[in-house]
C-alpha positions as CSV (number, residue, x, y, z in Angstrom):
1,X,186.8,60.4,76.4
2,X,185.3,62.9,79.1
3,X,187.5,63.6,82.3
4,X,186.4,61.9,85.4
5,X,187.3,63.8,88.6
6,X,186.1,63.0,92.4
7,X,183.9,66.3,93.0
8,X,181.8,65.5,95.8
9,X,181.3,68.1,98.3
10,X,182.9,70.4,95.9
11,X,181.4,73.6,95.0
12,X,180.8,75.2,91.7
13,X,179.6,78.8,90.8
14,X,179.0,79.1,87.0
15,X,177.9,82.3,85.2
16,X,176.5,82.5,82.0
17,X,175.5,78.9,83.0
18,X,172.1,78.4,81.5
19,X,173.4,78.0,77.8
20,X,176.3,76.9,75.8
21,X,179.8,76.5,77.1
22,X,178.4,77.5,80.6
23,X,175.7,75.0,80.5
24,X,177.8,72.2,79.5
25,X,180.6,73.4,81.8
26,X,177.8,72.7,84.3
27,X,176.4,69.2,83.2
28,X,180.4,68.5,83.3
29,X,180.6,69.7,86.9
30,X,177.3,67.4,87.8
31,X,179.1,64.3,85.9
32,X,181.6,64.5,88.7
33,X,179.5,64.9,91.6
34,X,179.5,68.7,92.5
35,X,177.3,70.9,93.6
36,X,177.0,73.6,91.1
37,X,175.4,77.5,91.6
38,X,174.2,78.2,88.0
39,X,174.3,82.1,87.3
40,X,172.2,84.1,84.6
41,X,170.4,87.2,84.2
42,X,167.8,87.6,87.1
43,X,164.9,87.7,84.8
44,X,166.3,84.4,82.2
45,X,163.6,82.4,82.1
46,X,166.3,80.0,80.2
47,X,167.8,79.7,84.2
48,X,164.8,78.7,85.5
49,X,163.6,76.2,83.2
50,X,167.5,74.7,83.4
51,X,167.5,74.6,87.1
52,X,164.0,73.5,87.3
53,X,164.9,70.0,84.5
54,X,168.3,69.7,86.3
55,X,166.8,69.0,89.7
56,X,164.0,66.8,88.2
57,X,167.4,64.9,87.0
58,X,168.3,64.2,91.0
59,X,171.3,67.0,90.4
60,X,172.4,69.3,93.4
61,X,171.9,72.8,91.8
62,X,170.9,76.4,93.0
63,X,169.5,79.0,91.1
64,X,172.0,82.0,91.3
65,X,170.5,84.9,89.4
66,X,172.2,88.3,89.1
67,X,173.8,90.6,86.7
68,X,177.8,90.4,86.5
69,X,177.6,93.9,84.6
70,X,175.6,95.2,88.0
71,X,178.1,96.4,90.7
72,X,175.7,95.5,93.1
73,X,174.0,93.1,91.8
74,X,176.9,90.7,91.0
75,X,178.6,90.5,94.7
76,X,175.1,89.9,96.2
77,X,174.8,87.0,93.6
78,X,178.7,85.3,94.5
79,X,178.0,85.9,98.2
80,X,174.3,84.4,98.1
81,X,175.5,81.7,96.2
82,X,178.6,80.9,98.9
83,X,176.4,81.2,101.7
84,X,174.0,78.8,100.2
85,X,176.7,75.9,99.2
86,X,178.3,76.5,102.3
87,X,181.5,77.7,100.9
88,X,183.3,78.0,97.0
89,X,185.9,75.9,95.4
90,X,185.7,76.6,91.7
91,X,184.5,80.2,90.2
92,X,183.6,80.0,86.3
93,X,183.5,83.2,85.0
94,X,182.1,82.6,81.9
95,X,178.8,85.1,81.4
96,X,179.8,87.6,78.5
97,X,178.1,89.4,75.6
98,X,178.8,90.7,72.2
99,X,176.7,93.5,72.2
100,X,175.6,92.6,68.9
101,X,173.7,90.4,67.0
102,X,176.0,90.8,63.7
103,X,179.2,91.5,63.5
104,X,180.9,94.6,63.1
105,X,184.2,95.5,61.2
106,X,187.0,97.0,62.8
107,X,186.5,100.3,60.4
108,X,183.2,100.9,61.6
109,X,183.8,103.1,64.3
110,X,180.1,104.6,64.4
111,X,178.7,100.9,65.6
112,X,181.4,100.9,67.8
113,X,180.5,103.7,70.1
114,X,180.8,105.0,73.8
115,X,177.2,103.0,74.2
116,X,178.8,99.5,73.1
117,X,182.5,100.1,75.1
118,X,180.2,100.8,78.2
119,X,178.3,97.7,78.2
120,X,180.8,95.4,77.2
121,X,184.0,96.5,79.5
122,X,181.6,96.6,82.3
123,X,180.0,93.1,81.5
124,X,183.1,91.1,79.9
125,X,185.9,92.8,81.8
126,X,184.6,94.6,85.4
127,X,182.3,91.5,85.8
128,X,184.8,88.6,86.3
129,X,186.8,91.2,88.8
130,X,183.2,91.6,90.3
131,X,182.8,88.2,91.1
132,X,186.2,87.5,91.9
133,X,186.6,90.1,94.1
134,X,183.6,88.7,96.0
135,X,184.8,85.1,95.7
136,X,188.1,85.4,96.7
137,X,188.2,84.8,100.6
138,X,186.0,81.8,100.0
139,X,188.3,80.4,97.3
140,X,191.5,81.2,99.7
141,X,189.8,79.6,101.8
142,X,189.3,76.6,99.9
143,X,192.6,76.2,98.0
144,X,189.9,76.6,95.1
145,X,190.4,77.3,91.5
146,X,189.0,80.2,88.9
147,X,189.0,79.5,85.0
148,X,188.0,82.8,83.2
149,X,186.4,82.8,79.2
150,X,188.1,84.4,76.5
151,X,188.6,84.2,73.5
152,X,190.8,83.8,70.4
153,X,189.7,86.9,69.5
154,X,191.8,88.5,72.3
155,X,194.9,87.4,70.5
156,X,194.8,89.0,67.3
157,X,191.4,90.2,66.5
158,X,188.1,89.0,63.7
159,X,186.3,88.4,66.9
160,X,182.3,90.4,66.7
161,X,183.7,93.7,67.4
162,X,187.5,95.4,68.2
163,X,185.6,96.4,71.7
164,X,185.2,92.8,72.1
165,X,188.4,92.1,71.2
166,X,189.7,94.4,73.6
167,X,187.6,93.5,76.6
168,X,188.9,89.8,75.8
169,X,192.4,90.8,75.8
170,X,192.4,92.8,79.3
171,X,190.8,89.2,80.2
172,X,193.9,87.4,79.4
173,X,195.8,89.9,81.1
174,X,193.9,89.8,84.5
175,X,194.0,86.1,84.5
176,X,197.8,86.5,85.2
177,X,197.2,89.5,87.4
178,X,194.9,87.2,89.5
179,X,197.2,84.5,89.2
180,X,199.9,86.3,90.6
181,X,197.5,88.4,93.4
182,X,195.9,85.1,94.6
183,X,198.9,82.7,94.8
184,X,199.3,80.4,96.6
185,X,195.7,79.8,97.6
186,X,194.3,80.4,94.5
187,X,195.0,79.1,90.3
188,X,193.4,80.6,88.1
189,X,193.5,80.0,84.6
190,X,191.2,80.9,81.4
191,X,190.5,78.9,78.4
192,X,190.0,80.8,75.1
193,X,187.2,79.5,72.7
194,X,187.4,79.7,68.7
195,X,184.4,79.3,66.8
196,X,181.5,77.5,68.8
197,X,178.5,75.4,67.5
198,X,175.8,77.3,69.7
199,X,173.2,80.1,69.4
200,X,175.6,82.5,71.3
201,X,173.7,86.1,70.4
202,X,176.0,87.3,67.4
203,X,176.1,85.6,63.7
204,X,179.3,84.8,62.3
205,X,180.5,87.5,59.7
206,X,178.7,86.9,55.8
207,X,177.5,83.6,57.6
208,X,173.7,83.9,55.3
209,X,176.7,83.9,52.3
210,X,177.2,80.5,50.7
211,X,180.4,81.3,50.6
212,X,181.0,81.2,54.0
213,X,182.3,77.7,55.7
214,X,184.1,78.7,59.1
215,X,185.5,75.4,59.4
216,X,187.3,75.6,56.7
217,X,189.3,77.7,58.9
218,X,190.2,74.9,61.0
219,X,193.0,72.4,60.8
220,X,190.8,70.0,62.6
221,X,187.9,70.8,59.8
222,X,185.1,71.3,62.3
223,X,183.5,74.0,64.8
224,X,184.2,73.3,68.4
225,X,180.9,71.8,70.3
226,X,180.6,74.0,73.7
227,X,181.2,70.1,75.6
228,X,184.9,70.3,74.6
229,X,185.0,74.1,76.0
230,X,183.7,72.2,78.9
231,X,185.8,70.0,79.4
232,X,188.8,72.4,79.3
233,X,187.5,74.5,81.9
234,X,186.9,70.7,84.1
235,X,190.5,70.6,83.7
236,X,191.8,73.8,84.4
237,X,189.7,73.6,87.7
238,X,189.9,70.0,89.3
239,X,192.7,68.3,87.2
240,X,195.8,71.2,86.6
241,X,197.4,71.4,89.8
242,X,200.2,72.8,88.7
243,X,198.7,75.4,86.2
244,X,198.1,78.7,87.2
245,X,198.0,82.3,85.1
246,X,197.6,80.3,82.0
247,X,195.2,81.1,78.8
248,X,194.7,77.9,77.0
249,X,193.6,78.1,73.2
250,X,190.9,75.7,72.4
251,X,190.1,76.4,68.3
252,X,191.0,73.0,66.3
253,X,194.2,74.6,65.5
254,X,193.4,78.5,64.2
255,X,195.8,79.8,66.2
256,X,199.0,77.8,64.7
């Protein structure tokens, strides 16, 4: 059963919004009434076509393009997006990247060189404290709410890289930071994905192997569907008001 909340007149900004857990986190959002900023690359053509069906749909969306990995670019696309709405009461920071479309062992430290840490500290780590930063006086302001994505992979590794790993990890950790910088005005929480059914960028390790059946993996016997990602993230913003520097696992049981 999907969460009902009250979100009318409540703002949303998404990123990574036009695909996967950030798109359903956004059709979750629109279930309830909200009016949702949905953030991708500037040049997605995936963002436009999304924003484009959505308002055919009657749904209140803007088109918030920017690049979180951009230190300009990203607090031009948060304050553009708060202007526009009128104000902020959830931040998603959900946009991230592998760097990768296969995954690379831990041993392989030639893969997993200065180019890759670059890209994916500045994008997965520096780009939720970009929009952050730039959301946080609207979010005070609003007694609002900020749900980062992680990972599993932060909490012990087989993620699509150790650099990824990593980034994830110093997520976890600045979700309590923020928690603790922010409070009173301010939860923020982060949810931390296992396997997802979705065309997220990298393959699973040996996945072309018939040998390979994630889900077998998986007390609850199946890959999570991005929905129930989702949902989480619905939670952690409009429904846990008593949550805050929290990283809720969300992987069928992995993790136990």
């Amino acid at each position: 059963m999907k969460a009902d909340y009250n979100l009318r007149g409540k703002r949303v900004l998404v990123t990574g919004g036009a695909s996967g857990i950030g798109l359903e986190t956004v059709m979750a959002f629109l279930r309830c009434g909200a009016r949702v900023a949905i953030n991708d690359l500037p040049e997605s053509q995936q963002l436009k076509q999304v924003t484009e069906r959505l308002r055919a749909d009657g749904h209140d969306v803007i088109d918030a393009g920017g690049n979180v990995g951009d230190p300009i670019d990203a607090p031009r696309m948060v304050s553009e997006a708060i202007e526009t709405m009128g104000g902020l009461d959830y931040l998603i920071n959900n946009a991230g990247t592998p760097g990768t479309t296969r995954t690379i062992p831990a041993s392989d430290f030639e893969r997993q060189d200065e180019e890759l840490w670059n890209l994916l500290i500045n994008v997965n780590l520096i780009g939720p404290f970009r929009c952050t930063k730039a959301a946080a006086g609207a979010l005070k302001f609003s007694s609002g709410a900020i749900v980062n994505t992680t990972s599993i992979s932060a909490l012990g590794g087989g993620g699509s890289s150790s650099v990824y790993c990593a980034t994830k990890a110093g997520l976890v950790n600045l979700t309590k930071e923020w928690a603790r910088a922010l409070a009173p005005h301010v939860r923020v929480n982060a949810v931390a994905p296992g396997y997802v059914d979705s065309d997220w960028m990298c393959g699973f390790a040996d996945e072309n192997s018939g040998n390979f059946r994630p889900a077998e993996s998986v007390p609850l016997k199946r890959i999570g569907k991005p929905e129930e990602y989702a949902e989480t993230i619905l939670f952690l913003s409009a429904g846990a008001d008593y949550v805050t520097g929290q990283t809720l696992n969300v992987d069928g049981g992995m993790t136990t």
